[in-house]
Every structure is written in C-alpha cells, then in structure tokens.
C-alpha positions as CSV (number, residue, x, y, z in Angstrom):
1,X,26.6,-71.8,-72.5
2,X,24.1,-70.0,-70.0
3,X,23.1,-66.5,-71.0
4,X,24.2,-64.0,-68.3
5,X,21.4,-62.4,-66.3
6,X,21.1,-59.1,-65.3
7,X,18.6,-57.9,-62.5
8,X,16.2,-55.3,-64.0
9,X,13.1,-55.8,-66.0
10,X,13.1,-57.8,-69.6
11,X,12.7,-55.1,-71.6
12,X,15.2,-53.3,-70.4
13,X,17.9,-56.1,-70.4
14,X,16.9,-57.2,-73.8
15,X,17.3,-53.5,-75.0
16,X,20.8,-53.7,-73.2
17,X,22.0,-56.7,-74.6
18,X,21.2,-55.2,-78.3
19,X,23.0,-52.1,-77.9
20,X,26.5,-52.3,-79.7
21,X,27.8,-49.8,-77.6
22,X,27.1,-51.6,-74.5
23,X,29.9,-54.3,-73.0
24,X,29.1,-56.3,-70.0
25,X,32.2,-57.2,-66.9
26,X,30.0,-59.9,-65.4
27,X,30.4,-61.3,-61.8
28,X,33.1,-58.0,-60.7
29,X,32.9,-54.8,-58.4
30,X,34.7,-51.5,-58.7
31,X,37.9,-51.7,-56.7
32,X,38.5,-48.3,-57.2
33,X,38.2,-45.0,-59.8
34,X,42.3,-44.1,-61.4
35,X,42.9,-40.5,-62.1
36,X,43.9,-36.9,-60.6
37,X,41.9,-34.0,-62.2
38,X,39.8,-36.4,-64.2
39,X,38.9,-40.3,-64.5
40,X,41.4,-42.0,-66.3
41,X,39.6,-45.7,-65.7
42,X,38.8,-48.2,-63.1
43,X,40.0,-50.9,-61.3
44,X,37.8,-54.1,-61.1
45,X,38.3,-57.2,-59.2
46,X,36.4,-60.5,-60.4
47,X,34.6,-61.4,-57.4
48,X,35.0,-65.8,-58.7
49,X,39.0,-65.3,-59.4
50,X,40.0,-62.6,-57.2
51,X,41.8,-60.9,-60.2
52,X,42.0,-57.5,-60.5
53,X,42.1,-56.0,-64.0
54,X,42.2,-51.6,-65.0
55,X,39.6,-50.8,-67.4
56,X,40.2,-47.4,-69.5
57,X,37.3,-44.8,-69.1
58,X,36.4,-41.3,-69.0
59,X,33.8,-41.0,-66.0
60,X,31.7,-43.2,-63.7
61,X,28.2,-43.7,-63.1
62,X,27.5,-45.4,-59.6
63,X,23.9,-47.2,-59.5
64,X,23.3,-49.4,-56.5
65,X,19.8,-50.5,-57.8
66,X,15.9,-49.5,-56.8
67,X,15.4,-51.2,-53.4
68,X,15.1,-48.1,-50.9
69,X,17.0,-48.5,-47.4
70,X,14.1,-48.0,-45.5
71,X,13.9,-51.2,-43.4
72,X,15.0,-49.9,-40.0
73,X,12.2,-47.2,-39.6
74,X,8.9,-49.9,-40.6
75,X,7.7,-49.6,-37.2
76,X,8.5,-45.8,-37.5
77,X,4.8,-44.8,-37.7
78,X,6.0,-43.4,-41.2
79,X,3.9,-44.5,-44.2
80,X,5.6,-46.1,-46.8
81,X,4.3,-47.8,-50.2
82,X,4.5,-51.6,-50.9
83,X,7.7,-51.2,-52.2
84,X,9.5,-49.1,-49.4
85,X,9.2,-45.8,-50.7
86,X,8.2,-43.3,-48.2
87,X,5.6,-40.7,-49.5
88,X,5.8,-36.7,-48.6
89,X,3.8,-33.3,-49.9
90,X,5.7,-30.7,-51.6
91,X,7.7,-29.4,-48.6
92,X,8.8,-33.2,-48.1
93,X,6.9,-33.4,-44.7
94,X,6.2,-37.5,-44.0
95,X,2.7,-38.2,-42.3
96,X,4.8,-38.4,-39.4
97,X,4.8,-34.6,-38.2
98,X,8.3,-33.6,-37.5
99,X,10.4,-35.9,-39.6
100,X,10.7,-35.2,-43.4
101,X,11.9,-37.7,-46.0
102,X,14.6,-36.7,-49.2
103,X,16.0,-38.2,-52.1
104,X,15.6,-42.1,-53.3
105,X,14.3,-43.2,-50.7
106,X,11.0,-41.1,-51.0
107,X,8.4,-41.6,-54.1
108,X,9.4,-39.8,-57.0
109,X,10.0,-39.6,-60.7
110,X,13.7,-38.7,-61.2
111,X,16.0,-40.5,-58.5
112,X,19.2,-38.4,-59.4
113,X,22.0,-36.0,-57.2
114,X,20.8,-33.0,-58.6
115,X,16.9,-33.9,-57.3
116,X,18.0,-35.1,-54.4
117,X,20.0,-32.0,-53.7
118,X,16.5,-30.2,-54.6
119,X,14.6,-32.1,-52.2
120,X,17.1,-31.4,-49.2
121,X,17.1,-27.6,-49.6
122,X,13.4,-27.5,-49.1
123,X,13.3,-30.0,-46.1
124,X,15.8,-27.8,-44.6
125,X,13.7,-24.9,-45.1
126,X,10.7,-26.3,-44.2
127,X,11.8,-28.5,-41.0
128,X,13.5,-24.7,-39.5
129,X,10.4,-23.0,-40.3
130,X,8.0,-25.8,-38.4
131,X,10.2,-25.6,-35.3
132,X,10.2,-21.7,-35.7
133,X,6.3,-22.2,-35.2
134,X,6.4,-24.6,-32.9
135,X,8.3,-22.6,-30.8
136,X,6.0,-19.9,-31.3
137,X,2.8,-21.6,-30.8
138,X,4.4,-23.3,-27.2
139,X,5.1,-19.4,-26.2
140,X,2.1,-17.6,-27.4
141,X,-0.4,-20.7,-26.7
142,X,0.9,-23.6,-24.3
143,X,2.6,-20.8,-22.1
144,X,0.4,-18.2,-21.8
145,X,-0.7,-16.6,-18.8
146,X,-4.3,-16.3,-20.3
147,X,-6.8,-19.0,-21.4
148,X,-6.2,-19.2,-25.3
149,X,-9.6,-19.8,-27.8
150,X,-7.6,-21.8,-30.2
151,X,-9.7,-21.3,-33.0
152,X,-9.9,-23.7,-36.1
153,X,-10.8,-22.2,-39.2
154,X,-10.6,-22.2,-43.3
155,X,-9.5,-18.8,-44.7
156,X,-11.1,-20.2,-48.1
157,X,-14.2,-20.5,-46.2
158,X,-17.1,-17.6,-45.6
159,X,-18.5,-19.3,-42.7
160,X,-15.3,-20.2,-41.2
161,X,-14.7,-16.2,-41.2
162,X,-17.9,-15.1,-40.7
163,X,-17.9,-17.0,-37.1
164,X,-13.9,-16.1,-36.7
165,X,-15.3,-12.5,-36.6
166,X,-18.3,-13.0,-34.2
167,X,-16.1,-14.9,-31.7
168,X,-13.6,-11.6,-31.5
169,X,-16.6,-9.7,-30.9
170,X,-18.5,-11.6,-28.3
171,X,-14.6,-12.3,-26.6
172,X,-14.1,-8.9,-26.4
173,X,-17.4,-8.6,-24.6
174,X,-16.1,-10.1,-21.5
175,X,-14.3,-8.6,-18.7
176,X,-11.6,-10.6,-18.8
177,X,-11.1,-11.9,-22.5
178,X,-9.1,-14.4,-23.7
179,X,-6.7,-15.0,-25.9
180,X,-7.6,-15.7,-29.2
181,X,-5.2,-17.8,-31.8
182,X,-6.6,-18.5,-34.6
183,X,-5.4,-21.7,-36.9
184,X,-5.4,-21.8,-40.3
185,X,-6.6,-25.6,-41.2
186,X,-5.4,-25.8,-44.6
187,X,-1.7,-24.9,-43.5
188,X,-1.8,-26.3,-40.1
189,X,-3.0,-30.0,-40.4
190,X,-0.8,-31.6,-37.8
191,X,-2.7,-28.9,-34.7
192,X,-5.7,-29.9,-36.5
193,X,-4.6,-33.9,-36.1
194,X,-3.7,-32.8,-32.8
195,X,-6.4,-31.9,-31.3
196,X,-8.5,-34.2,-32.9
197,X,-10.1,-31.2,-35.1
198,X,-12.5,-32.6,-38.1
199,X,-15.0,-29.5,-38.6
200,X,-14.1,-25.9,-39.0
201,X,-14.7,-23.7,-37.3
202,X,-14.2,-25.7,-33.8
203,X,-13.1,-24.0,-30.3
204,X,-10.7,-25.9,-28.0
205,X,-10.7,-23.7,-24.7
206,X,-7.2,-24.1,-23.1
207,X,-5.8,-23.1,-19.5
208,X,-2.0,-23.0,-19.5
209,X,-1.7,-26.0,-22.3
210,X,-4.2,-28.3,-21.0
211,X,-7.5,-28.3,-22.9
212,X,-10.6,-27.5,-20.6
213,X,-13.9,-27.7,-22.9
214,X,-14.9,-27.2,-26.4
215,X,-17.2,-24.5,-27.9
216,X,-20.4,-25.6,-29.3
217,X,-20.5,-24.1,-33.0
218,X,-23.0,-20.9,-33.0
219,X,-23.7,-17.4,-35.2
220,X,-25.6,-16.4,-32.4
221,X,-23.4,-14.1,-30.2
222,X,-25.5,-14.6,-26.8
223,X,-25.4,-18.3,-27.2
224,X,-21.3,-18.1,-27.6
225,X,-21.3,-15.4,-24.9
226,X,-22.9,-18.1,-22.6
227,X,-20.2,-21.0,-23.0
228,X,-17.3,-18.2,-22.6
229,X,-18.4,-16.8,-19.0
C-alpha cells in the first residue's frame, strides 16, 4: 500500500506521522464549519467519492500553505525574494515608494492573524502620514511662489549642520532670498532617490517644481554667495 504524502518538509511530516494525537482525512476539503455560538465540527467532502461525511471538533485552524500570492505584481517594480515574499522596513514601506506590503505575503517570522493585524495598523499609519507629507512638501516646495534651496542633509552629521547653518546665513544675505527646506536624509530616502541625491549636504535649486541648477558644496560663504545671485 503507498504511504500517503503530505506537502511540507520531511522532518516535519515524519514528526506528524509519529504523533498519536494526530489523524490524517486524506484526499478531502472542508465543505463547511457546524455550530451557532461555537464549532460543533466540520463537514468534509472526499474530493475521489464525492461523499460527504461530519467530523466532531471543537475549533478550526485554516492553513492554505507557504506559497505567497504575489504573482500578479512581478513586474510591479516591487522587490521580492526568490521565493515571493516581498521585503519592507519597520513601517512596512516596499522599495517601491508609495505602496506598503502587510501580513503573509511580506518576509517575516510569525505568519499569524494577530501579526498581520499588527502589520496593518502601522501601514495605515504610516501610508496617511507619507501622503500628509507629500501634500506638504507639493505646497510648501513644488508650489511655491519662491525659488526653494532644497537642502539635503544628515542631522547625525556635524558637517551636514555646520554647512545647513552657513547656507541660512549667506541666503539671508541676499535681497531677495529663497526659500529654504531643508531634508532630513535619514528619514526622507525616497526625495533623496528622487532627486538623485548621493552626498549630503547637496543643493537642488528649484523654480516652481522644476529643478534649475545644483549648488557646488562649499564652507566658504562668498563662494556659496556667488552660485546664489
């Protein structure tokens, strides 16, 4: 007689075959859960005999297997790992800016509801908050009246401050000044990947959105005062 498979690795199916507790309804689905307040059982249908049979039980557990669903984005742009699984940071941001990635189908340890739940709260909180700032930076840098210093800096870095400082003061020099929004690198990547931004601190000079020059990097205020006249 042919020993029944079951599709997971050998160790764990030799484990599960050992287990006395363990009994095995082979070639059948789950035709539906029985009960009001509680489960009472399930009814399962043998998918070679079409017979359906009710098997007593106190509560199910649903697993579908480990192959993520994420097929129909592969041409996404969205990076994924050989297997599928799409990888995010802590606030479940993709490398795709914009689009965030929760539950099993991201690269994790525990693929369970309660995670899952976990992972959409903060996506939600962090998806309202990056289109609260991209709202704001459209208003207060793509709109603006006044040519914008879009500054990129490090606020970990002495340098990066150190020149952050002497552009407000040479700026502030001019007769007409501009506006100066400064960029936090380490908590703004995607305006860094945006602009193409490798080195801090860099100057993109825009005009109502569209970028018009870059500042060469100097500490010496008259050479800085030159390139903003």
């Amino acid at each position: 007689m042919m020993k029944a498979v079951l599709d997971c690795n050998k160790i764990s199916a030799e484990r599960a075959f050992q287990n006395e507790k363990m009994e095995f309804v082979w070639n059948s689905t789950i035709e539906e859960v029985l009960g009001e307040a509680n489960v009472e059982g399930v009814k399962i249908k043998n998918l070679k005999t079409g017979r359906s049979t009710k098997l007593p039980c106190q509560g199910v557990f649903f697993f579908v297997g480990m192959i993520p669903s994420t097929h129909f984005i592969k041409e996404s742009g969205i990076g994924m790992d050989r297997r599928g699984y799409i990888p995010v940071n802590d606030l479940m941001e993709t490398d795709l800016e914009g689009v965030y990635a929760v539950g099993d189908n991201r690269v994790k340890y525990l693929r369970q509801v309660v995670s899952a739940a976990g992972d959409g709260a903060t996506a939600a909180v962090a998806a309202e908050r990056y289109i609260e700032e991209l709202n704001a930076f459209s208003t207060s840098v793509l709109k603006s009246d006044k040519k914008v210093l879009l500054l990129f800096f490090n606020a970990l870095n002495n340098e990066s401050l150190e020149f952050s400082t002497l552009l407000e003061e040479a700026n502030q020099e001019l007769s007409e000044p501009y506006k100066v929004v400064k960029v936090d690198t380490a908590t703004k990547k995607n305006l860094a990947q945006k602009y193409d931004v490798k080195i801090v601190p860099s100057v993109v000079v825009l005009d109502r959105g569209q970028e018009i020059k870059r500042l060469d990097y100097s500490m010496e205020k008259e050479k800085l005062n030159a390139q903003l006249r």
